[in-house]
N, C-alpha and C positions, 0 to 999 in steps of 0.2 A: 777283568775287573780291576779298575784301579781306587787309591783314596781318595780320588776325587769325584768317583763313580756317585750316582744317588743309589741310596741305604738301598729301592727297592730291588736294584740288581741283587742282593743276597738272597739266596734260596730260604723259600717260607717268607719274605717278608712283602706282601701285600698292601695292597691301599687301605686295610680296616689300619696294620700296624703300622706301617707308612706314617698314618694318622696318630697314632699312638704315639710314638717317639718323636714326634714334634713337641711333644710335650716336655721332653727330657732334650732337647734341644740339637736332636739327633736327626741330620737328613742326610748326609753323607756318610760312606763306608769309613771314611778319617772318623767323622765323629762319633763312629761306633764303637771304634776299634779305640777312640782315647774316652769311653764312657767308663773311668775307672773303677774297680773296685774299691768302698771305702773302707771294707776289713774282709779275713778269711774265715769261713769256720774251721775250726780242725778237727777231721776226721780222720787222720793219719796213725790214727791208733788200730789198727788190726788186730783183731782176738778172735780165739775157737767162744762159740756159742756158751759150752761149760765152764769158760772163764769168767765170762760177764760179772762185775760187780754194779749193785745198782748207783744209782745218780754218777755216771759217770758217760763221759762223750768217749761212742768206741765206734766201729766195723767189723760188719760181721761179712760174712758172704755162704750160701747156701743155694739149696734147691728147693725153688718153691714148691710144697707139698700138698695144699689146700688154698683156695680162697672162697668165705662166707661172709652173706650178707646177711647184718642181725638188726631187728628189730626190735627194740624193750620194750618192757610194759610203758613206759613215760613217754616214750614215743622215739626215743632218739636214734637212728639209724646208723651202725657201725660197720663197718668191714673189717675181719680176721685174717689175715694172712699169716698161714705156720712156714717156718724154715728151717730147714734140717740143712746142718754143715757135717753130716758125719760124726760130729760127736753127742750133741745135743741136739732140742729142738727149741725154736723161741717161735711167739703169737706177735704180731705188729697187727697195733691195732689205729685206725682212722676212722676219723669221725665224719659222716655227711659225704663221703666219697664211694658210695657205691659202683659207679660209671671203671671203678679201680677190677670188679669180678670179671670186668670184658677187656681188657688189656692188660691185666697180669698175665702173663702164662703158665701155667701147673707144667714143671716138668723140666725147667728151665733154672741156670744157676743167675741170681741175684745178687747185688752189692747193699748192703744195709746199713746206712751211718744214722745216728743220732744220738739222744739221750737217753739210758737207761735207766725204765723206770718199772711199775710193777702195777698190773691190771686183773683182778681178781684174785689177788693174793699170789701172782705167778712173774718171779721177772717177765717183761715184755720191752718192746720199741713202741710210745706213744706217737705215733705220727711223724715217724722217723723220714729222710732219704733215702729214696728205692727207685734204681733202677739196673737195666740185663748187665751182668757181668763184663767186660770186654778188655781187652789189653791194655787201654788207658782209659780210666771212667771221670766226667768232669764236674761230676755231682755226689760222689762217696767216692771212700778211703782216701781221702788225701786234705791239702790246703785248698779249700772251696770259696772260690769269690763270692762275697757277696753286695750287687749295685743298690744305686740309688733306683729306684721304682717309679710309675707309675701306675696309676689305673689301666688296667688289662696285660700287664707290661710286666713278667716276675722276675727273680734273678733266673729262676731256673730258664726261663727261653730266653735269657740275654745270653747264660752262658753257651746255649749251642746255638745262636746265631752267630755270637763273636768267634764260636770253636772253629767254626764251617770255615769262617773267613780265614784266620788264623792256617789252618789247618789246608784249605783251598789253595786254588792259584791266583796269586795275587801280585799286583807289582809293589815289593817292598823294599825298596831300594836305600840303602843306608845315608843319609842328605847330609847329616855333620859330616865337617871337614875331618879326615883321617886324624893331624896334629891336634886339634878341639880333644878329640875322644882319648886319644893316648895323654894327652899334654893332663886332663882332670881324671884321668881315668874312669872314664865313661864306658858303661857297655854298650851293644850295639843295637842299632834296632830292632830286627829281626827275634835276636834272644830277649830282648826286654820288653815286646811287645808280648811273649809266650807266658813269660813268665811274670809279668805283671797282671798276667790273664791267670792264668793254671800255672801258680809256683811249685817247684820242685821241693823247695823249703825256705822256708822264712826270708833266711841271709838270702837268697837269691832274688824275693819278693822286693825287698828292701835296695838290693843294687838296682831292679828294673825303675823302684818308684825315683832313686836319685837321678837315674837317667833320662826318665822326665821330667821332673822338676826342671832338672840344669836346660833341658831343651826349651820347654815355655817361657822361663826365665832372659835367654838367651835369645830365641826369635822376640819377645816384647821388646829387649835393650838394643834388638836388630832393627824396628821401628822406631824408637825412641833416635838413632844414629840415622835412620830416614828424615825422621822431620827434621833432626839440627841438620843436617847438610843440607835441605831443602830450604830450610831458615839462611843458612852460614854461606853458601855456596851459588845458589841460584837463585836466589831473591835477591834483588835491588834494590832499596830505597834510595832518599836525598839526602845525601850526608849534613846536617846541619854546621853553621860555625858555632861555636858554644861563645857568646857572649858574655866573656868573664865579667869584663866591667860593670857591666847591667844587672848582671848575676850578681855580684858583691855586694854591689848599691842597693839592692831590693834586699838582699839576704840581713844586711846590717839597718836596714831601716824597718826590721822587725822588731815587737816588741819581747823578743823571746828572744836566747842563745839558741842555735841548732844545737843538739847531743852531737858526740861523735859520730853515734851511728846512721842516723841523717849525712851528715855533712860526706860519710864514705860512700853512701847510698848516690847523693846526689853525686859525688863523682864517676862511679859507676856509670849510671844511667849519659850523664854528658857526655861520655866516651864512645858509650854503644851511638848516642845520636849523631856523632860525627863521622860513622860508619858508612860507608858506600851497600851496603847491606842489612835486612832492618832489624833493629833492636827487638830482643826477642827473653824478655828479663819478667823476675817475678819477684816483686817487693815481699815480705814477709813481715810483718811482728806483732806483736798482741795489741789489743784493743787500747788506744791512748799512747801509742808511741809515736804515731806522727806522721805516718804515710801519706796522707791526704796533700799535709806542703808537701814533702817531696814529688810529688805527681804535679801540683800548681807551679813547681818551680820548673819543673819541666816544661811544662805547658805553656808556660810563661816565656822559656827561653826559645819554643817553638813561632810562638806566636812574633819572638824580637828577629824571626829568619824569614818573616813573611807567610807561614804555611798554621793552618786550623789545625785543632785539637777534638777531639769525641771522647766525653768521659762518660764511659758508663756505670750506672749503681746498680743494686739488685732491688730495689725498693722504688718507688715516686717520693717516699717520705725520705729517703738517704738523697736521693737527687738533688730534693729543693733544700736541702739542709747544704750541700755541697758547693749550689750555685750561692747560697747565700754568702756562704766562705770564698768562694771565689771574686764574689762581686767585691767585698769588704778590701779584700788585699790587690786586685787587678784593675776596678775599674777607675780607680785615680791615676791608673799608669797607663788610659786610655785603651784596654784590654775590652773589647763587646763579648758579654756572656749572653747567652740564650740556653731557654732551659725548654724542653720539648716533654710532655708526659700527654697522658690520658688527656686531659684538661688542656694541655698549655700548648700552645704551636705558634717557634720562634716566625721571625721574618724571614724569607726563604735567603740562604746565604750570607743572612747579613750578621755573622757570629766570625767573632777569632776561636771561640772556644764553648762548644755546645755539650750539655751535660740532658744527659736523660735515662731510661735505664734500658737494660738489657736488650731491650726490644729494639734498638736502634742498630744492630747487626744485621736487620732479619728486614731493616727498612729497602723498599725497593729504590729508596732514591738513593744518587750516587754524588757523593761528597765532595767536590772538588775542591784540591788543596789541603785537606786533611793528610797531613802526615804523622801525628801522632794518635796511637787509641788505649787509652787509660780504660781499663776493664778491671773495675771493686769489686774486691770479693769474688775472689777466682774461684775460692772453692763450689761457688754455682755456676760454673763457665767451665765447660771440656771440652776433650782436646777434639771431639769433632769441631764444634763451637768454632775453634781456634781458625779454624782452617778457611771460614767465613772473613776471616780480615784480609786472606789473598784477594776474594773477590772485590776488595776495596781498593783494588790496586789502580793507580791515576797515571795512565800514559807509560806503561809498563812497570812503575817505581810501588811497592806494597810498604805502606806506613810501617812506623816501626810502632810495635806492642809492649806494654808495660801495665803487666794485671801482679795484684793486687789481693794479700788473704790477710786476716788475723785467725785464721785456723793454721796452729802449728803442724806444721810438715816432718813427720818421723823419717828420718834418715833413708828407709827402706821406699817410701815414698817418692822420695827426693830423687831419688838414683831411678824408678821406674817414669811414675806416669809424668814427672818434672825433667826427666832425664834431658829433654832436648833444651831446656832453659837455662839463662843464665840465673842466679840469684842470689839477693840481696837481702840482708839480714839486718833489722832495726833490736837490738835488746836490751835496748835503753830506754828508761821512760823520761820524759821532758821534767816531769812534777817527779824528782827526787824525793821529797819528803811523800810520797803519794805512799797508801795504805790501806790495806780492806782487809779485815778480819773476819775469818770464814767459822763459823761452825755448821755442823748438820745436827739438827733438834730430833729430838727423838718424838714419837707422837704426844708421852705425858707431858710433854713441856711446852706444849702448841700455846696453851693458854698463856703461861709465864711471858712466852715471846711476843705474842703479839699485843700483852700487856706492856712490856718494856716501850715497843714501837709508838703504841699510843703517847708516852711520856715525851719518849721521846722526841717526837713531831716535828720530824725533819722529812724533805720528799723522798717517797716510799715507792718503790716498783713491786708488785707483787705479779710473778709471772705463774700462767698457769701454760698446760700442754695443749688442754684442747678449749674451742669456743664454746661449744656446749656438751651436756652430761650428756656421756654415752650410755645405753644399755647392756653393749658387751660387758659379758662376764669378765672378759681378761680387765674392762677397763673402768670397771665399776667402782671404786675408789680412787681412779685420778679425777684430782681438778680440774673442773670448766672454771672458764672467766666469769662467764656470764652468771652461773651460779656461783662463784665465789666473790663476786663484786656485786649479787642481789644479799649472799645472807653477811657479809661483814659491815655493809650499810647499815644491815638493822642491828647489830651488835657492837663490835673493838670501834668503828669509826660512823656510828651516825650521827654526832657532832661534826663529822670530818669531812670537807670538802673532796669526794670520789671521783674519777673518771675510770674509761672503758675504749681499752684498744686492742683491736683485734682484724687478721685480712681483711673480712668481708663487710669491712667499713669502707665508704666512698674516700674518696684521696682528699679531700675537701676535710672529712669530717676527723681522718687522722691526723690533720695538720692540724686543726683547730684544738681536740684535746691538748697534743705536745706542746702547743704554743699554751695554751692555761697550765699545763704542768710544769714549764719551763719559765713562766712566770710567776708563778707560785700560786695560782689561781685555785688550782688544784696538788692536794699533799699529799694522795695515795692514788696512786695509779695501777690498776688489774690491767696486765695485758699479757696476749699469750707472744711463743718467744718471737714475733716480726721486732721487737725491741733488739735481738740479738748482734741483729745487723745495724748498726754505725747511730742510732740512736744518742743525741748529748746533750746532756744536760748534767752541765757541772754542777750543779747544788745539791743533785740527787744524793746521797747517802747511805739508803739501807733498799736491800735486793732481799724480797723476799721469793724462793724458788719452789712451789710446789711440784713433788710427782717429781723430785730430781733422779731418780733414778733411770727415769725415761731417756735423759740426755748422756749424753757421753762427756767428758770430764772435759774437752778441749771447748766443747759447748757450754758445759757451766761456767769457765775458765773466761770466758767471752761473754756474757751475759754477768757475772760480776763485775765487769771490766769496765763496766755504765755506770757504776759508784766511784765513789771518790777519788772522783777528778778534778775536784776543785781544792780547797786548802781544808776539808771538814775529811776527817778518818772515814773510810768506807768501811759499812756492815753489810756482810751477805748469810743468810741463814738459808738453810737448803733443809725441805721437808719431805719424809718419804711417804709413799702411800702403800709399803708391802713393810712388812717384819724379818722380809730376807737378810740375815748376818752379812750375807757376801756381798747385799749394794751397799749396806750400812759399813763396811769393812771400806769398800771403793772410792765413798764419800770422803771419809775418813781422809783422805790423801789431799783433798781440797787446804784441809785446816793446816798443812803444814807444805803443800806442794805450790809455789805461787809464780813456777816456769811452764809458761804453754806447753814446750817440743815436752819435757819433761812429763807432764802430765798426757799428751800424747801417746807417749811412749808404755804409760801405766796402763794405760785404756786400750790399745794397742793387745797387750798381755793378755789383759783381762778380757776382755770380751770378743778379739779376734779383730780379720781385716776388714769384716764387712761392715761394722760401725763406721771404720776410718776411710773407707771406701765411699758410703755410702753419704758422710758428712762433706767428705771434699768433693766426689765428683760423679754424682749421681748419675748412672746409665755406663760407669766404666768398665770392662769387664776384670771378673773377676779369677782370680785363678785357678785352676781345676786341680789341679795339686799342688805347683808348686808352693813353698812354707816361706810368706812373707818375714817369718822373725828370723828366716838364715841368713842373716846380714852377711854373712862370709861365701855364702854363693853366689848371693845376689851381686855382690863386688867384683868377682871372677867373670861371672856372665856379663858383668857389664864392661870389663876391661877385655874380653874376648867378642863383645859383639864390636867393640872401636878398634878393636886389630883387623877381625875379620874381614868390615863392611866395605873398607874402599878394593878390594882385591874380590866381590862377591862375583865377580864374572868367571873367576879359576875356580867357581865350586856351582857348575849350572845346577844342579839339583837344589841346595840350599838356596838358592836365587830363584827358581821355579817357586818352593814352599814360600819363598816370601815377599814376593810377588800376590802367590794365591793367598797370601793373609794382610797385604798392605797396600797394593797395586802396584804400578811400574817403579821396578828399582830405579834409585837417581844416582850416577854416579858419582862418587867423589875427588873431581880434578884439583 
């Protein structure tokens, strides 16, 4: 048997449970054997029967002297089991487990753990842990794992199929390199696999889970070191010349100063493109700082080398908003834009620079001359995704990459699933005097606010979470659009000229509202969060957010970021739809927090990685134990997988596991 074996090689596990543990994401003996514990019980308390105190977690152990099955008057069916240790006798009693009278045995000593309690006025074990006494028991007296579950699937049969394994012959060969384990003091496979299973005590539970951790940590920063040398080392691009001249001239006949942090970015970025290898960088900064030029100037200085441009959006309404920015500042410098969506299909070839969205990766036609690809808004683009740009490659050379987030990246982020990237940080806003004043309303004050808004009648975003009213119970007081843009029509704003935007509107029909809201045609706008993404309209002013508790703080963060971008103070008010202290506590952090990574990092805290997973880059895996807020491991593991990686041939076992979790090692010459 090895762990690369399938699960069904373990004795007792069948094609019913086969089936079963597909569900817990389990078909290999590895992924059974890393199906953790997420806490212990402690039964480690041993006591004589006459000791027993009630409401207390003990072990007992005895010989089983009776087993009775009772039937009450109410109908409820019980089983009695008495045990005699010698000094005393105690009754355990179960409920609905009769099938228990034909597999107890009378006569036979038993280990007994649970909670002590009292059943017709007699201490007793209500439905305790029971099974034969033996030299080492992995279900009473001790630290008892207990898994994550499925349907048919308990702790108790995970723990003696993982025992058998564990305990069987198995090939468990130690894969860290000897200096890795000693150098962090790590322990070693073998003992950390036993005892991350069946600990001997606590402290020992605790060094097995460190020693996993550091290992998933350390194989992900082992692929993160995969793809940058795949990026750095073995890819090819056309090194461009960076046309300073032209670059200056276009940069100074804008009607804006770049910020500092532009004008570092665009050095950045001009560097990697004069690279014999391709540019492989992640723009960063919050909503209204400016990334869009930096990408057109790029694109721009592409286009002065002779070679095409692919900008992708995650939207058809960010595309056409893009191409129109592109046409304004490119096409008097003789620059052909084409914009490709649902609706629109350029002339074939005849673009320096083609803007459309996401779905232009996945197009079967092939680009020629495209050496650069602009991908907004990364955090809906992963790193499979990524890997889609190789196959763009033209006559061996793979364009160089420059994607693109205003979701702040928390350091721990940064160093993992970003790790192979280079990146570039904008934290500077252009509109210095810019401004948005956050509060979060409490529900008695819904009416105050949206009286104020009235007054004040400036263009108004009111976003909801969902299109329409759900019936779930969990979601029964969030906001729909559609019902809250039919009842505030007939209330705060039926003088008021309303619109309605939301996905499952044609591309046509959300272009038409934005263009009346952006001319002022319309003054209160319900849409749900598609506004989040790159939506502009600099006169806008007041964000109104219902059901803000649903989003995560780097999302609300972004969604007020659509206000006051022009010379008028932004207002954003955030409405809750639950009475929980702790998302109103969360909110709380808006009114005074006004740095993305920062705000990131709260939400981060507060609500764990799967939020921040889940918002940047949807499908990526997530970690089974390792603890994303160990900044200081995370560091180690990553400064140990760029020692490790180029020398992975002098440790064939750890190049075997990372292989079988990433495909062929690449080396690094």
């Amino acid at each position: 048997m090895k762990l690369s074996s399938p699960v069904g090689v373990v004795p007792k596990i069948g094609p019913k449970y086969k089936k079963l543990l597909e569900n817990l994401e389990i078909g290999t003996v590895q992924d059974l054997l890393y199906h953790f514990p997420f806490r212990y019980d402690d039964y480690s308390n041993v006591k004589n029967i006459g000791d027993l105190l009630e409401n207390e977690v003990a072990t007992v152990k005895g010989m089983v002297e009776s087993v009775t099955n009772i039937f009450t008057r109410n109908g409820k069916r019980l089983t009695k089991i008495v045990v005699n240790d010698g000094t005393e006798k105690i009754g355990l009693m179960f409920f609905n487990q009769h099938y228990l009278k034909t597999t107890i045995k009378t006569g036979k000593e038993y280990t007994v753990s649970g909670k002590v309690g009292t059943f017709d006025r007699k201490i007793s074990f209500i439905s305790p842990e029971l099974e034969e006494s033996r030299e080492v028991n992995i279900n009473t007296g001790r630290l008892v794992p207990v898994y994550p579950e499925t349907y048919g699937v308990t702790s108790r049969w995970l723990r003696a199929r993982i025992n058998d394994v564990v305990l069987g012959e198995i090939e468990l060969g130690e894969f860290l390199p000897e200096n890795t384990i000693k150098k962090h003091g790590l322990s070693t496979f073998n003992w950390s696999l036993k005892q991350i299973h069946f600990p001997d005590t606590e402290i020992n539970a605790e060094k097995a889970k460190i020693r996993f951790q550091f290992e998933e940590l350390f194989l992900e920063l082992l692929k993160v070191e995969k793809r940058r040398v795949q990026w750095d080392s073995k890819l090819k691009s056309t090194g461009m010349t960076i046309k300073d001249t032209q670059i200056a001239h276009f940069i100074a006949s804008l009607p804006f100063k770049l910020t500092d942090s532009q004008e570092k970015s665009v050095g950045e970025i001009m560097k990697d493109l004069a690279q014999k290898h391709p540019m492989n960088r992640l723009l960063e900064g919050d909503v209204g700082t400016g990334k869009t030029l930096v990408a057109l100037i790029a694109a721009y200085n592409t286009h002065l080398n002779g070679f095409k441009t692919l900008y992708m959006a995650p939207t058809e309404i960010l595309a056409a908003q893009h191409y129109e920015t592109f046409n304004r500042f490119l096409s008097p410098l003789g620059v052909k834009i084409s914009l490709i969506t649902g609706s629109t299909k350029p002339e074939k070839d005849d673009f320096d620079i083609l803007i459309g969205t996401h779905a232009l990766i996945y197009s079967k036609e092939k680009f020629k001359g495209v050496e650069l690809v602009v991908i907004d808004e990364q955090h809906r683009f992963g790193v499979e995704q990524r890997g889609k740009i190789l196959e763009m490659a033209n006559d061996g050379t793979v364009p160089h990459l420059l994607a693109m987030t205003a979701t702040p990246i928390p350091r721990t982020l940064a160093l993992t699933i970003y790790g192979d990237l280079s990146i570039s940080v904008l934290d500077t806003h252009p509109n210095k005097e810019r401004k948005v004043s956050t509060k979060v309303i409490p529900e008695n004050a819904r009416d105050r606010a949206y009286q104020w808004i009235k007054q004040k009648n400036e263009p108004t975003f009111i976003v909801c979470p969902l299109i329409e009213e759900s019936d779930a119970l969990m979601l029964e007081n969030v906001k729909a659009a559609e019902a809250e843009y039919a009842a505030l029509k007939k209330t705060y704003f039926k003088d008021v000229e309303m619109g309605l935007l939301h996905g499952r509107m044609k591309p046509k029909e959300k272009e038409e509202v934005i263009e009346k809201f952006r001319k002022g045609k319309i003054k209160v706008l319900v849409s749900t969060p598609v506004i989040e993404v790159g939506i502009d309209v600099p006169e806008a002013t007041v964000m109104v957010i219902e059901s803000a508790e649903r989003y995560g703080l780097a999302s609300l963060h972004q969604l007020r970021g659509r206000v006051g971008r022009g010379s008028k103070e932004g207002f954003c008010l955030t409405f809750l739809s639950t009475q929980s202290k702790n998302a109103y506590a969360r909110l709380k952090n808006l009114e005074t927090v006004d740095n993305g990574m920062e705000l990131a990092e709260i939400d981060m805290r507060a609500r764990g990685q799967g939020d921040i997973f889940g918002a940047i880059q949807h499908g990526f895996k997530k970690f089974k134990i390792a603890d994303m807020f160990n900044v200081k491991m995370l560091e180690k593991a990553k400064e140990e997988a760029k020692e490790i990686y180029p020398f992975l041939d002098y440790y064939p076992l750890l190049k075997e596991r990372l292989t079988q979790e990433a495909g062929e090692y690449i080396p690094n010459n």
